[in-house]
Wavefront OBJ file of the C-alpha trace (Angstrom):
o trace
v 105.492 79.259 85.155
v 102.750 80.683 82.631
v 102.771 78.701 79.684
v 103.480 81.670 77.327
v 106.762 82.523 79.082
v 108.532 79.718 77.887
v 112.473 79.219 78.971
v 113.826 80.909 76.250
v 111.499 83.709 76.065
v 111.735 84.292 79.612
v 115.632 84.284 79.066
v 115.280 86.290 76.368
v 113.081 89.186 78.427
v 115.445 88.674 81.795
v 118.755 89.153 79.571
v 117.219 92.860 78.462
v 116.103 93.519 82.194
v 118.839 95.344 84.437
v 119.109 94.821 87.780
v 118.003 98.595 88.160
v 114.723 97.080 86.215
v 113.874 94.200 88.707
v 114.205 96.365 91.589
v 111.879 98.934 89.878
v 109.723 96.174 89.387
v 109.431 94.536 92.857
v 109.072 98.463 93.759
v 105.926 98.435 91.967
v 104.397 94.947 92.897
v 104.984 95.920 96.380
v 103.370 99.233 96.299
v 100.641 97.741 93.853
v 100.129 101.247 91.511
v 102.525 104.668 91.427
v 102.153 107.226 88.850
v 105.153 108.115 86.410
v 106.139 111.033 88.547
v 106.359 108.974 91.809
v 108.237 106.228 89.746
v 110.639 109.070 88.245
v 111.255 110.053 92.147
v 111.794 107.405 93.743
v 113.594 105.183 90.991
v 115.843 108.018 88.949
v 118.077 110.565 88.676
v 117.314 111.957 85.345
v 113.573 112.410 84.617
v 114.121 111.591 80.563
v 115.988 108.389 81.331
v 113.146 107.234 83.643
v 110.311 108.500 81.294
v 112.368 106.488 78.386
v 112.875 103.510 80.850
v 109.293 103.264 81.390
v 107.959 103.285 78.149
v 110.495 100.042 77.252
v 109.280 98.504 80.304
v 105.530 98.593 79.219
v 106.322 97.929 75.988
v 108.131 94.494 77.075
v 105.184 93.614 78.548
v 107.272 94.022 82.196
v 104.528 96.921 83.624
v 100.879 97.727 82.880
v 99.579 100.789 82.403
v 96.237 102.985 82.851
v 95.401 106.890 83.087
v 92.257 107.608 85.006
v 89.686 110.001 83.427
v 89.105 112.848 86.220
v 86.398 114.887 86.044
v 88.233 117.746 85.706
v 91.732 117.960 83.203
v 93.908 114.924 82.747
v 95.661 112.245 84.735
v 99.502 110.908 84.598
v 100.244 107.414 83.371
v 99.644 104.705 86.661
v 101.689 102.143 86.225
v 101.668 98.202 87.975
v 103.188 95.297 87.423
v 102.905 93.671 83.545
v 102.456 89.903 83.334
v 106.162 89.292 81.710
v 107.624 91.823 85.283
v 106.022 89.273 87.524
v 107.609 86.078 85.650
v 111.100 87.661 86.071
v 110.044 87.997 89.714
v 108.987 84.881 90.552
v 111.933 83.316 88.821
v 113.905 85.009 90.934
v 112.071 84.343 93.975
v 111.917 80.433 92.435
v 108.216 80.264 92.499
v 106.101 80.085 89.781
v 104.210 82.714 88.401
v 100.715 81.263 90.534
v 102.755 80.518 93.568
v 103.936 84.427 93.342
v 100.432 85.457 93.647
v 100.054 87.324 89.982
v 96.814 87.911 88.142
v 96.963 90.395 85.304
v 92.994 91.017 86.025
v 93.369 91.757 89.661
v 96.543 94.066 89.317
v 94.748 96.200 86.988
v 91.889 95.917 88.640
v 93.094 98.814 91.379
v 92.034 101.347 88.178
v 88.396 100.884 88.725
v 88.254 100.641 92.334
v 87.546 103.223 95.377
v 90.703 102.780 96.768
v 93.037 104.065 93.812
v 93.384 107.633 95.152
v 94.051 106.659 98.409
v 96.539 104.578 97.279
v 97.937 107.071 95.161
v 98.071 109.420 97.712
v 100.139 107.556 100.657
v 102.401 106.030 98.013
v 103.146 110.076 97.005
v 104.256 110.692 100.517
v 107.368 107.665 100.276
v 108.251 108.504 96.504
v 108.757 112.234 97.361
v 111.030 111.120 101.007
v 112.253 108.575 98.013
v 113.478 110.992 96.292
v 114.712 113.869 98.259
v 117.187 110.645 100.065
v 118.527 109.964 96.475
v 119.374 114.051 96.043
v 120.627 114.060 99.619
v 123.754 112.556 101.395
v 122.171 113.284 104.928
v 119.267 111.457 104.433
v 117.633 108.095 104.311
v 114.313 106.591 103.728
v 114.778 103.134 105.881
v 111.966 101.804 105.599
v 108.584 102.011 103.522
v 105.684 99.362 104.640
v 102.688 98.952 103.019
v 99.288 99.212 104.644
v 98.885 94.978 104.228
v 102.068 94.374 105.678
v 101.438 96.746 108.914
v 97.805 94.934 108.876
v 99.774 91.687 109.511
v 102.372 93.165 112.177
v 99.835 95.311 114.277
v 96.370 94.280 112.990
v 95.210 93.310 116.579
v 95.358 97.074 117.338
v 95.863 99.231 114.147
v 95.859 99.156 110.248
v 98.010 102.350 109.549
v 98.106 103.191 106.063
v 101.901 102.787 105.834
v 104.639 102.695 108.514
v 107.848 104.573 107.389
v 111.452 104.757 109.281
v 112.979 108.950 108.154
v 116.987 109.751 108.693
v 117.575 112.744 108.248
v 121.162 114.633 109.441
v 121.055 111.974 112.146
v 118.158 111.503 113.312
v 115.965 108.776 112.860
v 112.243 109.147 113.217
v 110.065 106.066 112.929
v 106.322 107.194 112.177
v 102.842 105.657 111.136
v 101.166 107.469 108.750
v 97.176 107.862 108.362
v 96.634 109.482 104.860
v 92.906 111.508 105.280
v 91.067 111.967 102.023
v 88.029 113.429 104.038
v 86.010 111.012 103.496
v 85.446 110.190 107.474
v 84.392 112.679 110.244
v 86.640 113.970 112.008
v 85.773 112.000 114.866
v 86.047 108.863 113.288
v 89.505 109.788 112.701
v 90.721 111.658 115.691
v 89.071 107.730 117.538
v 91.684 106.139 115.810
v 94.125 107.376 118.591
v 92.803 104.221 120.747
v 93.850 101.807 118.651
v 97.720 103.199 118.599
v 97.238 103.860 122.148
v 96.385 100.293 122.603
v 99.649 99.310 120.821
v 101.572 101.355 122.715
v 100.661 100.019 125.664
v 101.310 96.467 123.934
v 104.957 97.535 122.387
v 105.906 99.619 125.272
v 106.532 102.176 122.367
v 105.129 105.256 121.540
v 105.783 105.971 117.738
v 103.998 109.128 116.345
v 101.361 108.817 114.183
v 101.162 111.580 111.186
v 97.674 112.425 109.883
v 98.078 114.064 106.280
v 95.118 115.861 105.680
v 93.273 117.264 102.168
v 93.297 120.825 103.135
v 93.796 123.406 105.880
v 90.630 124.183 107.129
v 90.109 120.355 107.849
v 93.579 120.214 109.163
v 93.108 122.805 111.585
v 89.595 121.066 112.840
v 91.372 117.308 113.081
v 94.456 119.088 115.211
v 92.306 120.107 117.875
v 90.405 116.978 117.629
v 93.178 114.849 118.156
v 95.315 117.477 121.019
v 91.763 116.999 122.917
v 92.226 112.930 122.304
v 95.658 112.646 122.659
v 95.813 114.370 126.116
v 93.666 111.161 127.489
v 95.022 108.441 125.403
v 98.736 109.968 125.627
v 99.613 109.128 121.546
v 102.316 111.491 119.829
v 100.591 113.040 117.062
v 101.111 115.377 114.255
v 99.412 116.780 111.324
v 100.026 118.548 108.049
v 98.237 119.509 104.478
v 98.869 117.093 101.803
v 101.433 118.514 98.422
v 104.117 120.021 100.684
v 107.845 118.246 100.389
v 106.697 115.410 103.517
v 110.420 115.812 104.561
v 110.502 119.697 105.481
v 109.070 121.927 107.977
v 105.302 121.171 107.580
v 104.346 119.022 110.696
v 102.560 120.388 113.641
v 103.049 118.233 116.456
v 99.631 117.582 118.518
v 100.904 119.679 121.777
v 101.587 122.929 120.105
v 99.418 125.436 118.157
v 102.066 127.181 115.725
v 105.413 126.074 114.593
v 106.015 123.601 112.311
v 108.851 120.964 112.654
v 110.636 119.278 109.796
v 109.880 115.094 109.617
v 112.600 114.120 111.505
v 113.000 116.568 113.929
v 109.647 115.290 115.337
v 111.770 112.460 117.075
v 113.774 114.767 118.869
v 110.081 116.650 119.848
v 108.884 113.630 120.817
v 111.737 112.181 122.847
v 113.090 109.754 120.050
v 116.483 110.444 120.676
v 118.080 107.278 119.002
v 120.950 108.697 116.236
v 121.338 107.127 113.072
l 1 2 3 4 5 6 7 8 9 10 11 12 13 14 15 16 17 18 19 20 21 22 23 24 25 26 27 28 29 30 31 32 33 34 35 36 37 38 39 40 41 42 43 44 45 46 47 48 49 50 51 52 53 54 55 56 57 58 59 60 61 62 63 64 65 66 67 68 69 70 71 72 73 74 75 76 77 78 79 80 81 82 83 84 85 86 87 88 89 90 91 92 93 94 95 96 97 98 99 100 101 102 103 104 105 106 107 108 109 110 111 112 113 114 115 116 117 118 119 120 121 122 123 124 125 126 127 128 129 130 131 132 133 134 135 136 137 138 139 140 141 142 143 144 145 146 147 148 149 150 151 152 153 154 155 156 157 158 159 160 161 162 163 164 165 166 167 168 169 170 171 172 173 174 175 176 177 178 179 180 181 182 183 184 185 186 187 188 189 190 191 192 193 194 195 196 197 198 199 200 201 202 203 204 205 206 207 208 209 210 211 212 213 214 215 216 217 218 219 220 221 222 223 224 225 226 227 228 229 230 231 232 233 234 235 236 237 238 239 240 241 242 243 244 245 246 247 248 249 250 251 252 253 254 255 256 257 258 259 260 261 262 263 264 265 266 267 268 269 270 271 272 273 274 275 276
């Protein structure tokens, strides 16, 4: 363990911690950066509590903060994991705070590097499913992989930016999900089809892969990209415009020009008929 957590400081921090705190905190290590609202989504039911909660938390040392400078307006608080979080985690795990794989340095690093937005943006699609589960009875998020940990399931054939499992009124819809900032052509993207066609073929399992794209115009263009692409390489596909509610009626399935499906009635659309 780092030298400056000493047994009874790190006693000390762990007895003010709840167990509400060290999931938020795993939460955060695993997703690497979420902003206060995502946080406040996926984490809490009151928004003051959470905004409160927060604020302890970084002031305890147990998350790091940062607020980019856009060019344009201002940006919400990011928050990762704070040195004193990932000592409370890797005493739990048993490990010490090297063996966990913490470095203050590196975990902040994410606010000077290219792939903060991108980040930002796939984690926004889980925190708001996140959160509409916690205000719903009828629906679950089950699952919420990171794009490292589908790299080291299906990296032979695909690095998906995140892999997600929706219930919703029972159905189940298990996705991938390729977040598009627009900073590929269209091509390049629509060409990632024979990569998840490969899997498929691998798996013997066809799960849809969701392309969320940064506006409508470019939306429309990539759908008829990938219904041209996915008629050859046989992938379920479906698209939709990035800040809509990822849960509702916003997902145009690759086969069809107009009408929009909710999240998980895609699986029934695609022939996913397993019931939660």
């Amino acid at each position: 363990m780092n030298q400056h957590y000493t047994p009874r400081v790190l006693d000390s921090l762990v007895m003010r911690l709840t167990s509400h705190d060290r999931r938020l905190l795993r939460l955060v290590w695993t997703h690497e950066v979420l902003t206060t609202h995502q946080l406040l989504q996926a984490a809490f039911d009151n928004d003051h509590t959470g905004r409160h909660r927060l604020v302890k938390l970084n002031r305890l040392g147990a998350l790091d903060r940062f607020r980019p400078r856009p060019p344009l307006g201002s940006a919400p608080w990011h928050y990762v994991l704070g040195e004193a979080g990932a000592a409370v985690l890797a005493l739990e795990d048993g490990v010490t705070l090297s063996e966990f794989g913490y470095r203050r340095g590196q975990a902040l690093s994410i606010a000077y590097g290219q792939r903060l937005a991108h980040t930002i943006g796939v984690n926004g699609v889980f925190a708001a499913l996140s959160g509409h589960a916690r205000r719903s009875d009828e629906c679950r998020l089950d699952a919420w992989w990171t794009e490292a940990r589908c790299k080291a399931m299906w990296g032979k054939h695909v690095r998906p930016d995140a892999y997600g499992r929706w219930t919703d009124n029972g159905l189940t819809l298990d996705f991938f999900l390729e977040y598009d900032t627009g900073t590929e052509t269209l091509d390049r993207v629509a060409a990632k089809l024979g990569g998840y066609a490969s899997l498929a073929a691998a798996s013997g399992i066809d799960t849809p892969v969701l392309f969320l794209t940064s506006g409508a115009r470019r939306e429309a263009n990539l759908h008829e990209r990938l219904r041209a692409r996915s008629s050859i390489v046989s992938v379920p596909v479906a698209t939709a415009v990035e800040g809509q509610e990822p849960h509702d009626a916003v997902w145009l399935p690759g086969n069809r020009k107009d009408g929009r499906l909710r999240l998980a009635e895609l699986a029934r659309h695609f022939g996913q008929q397993r019931r939660a």
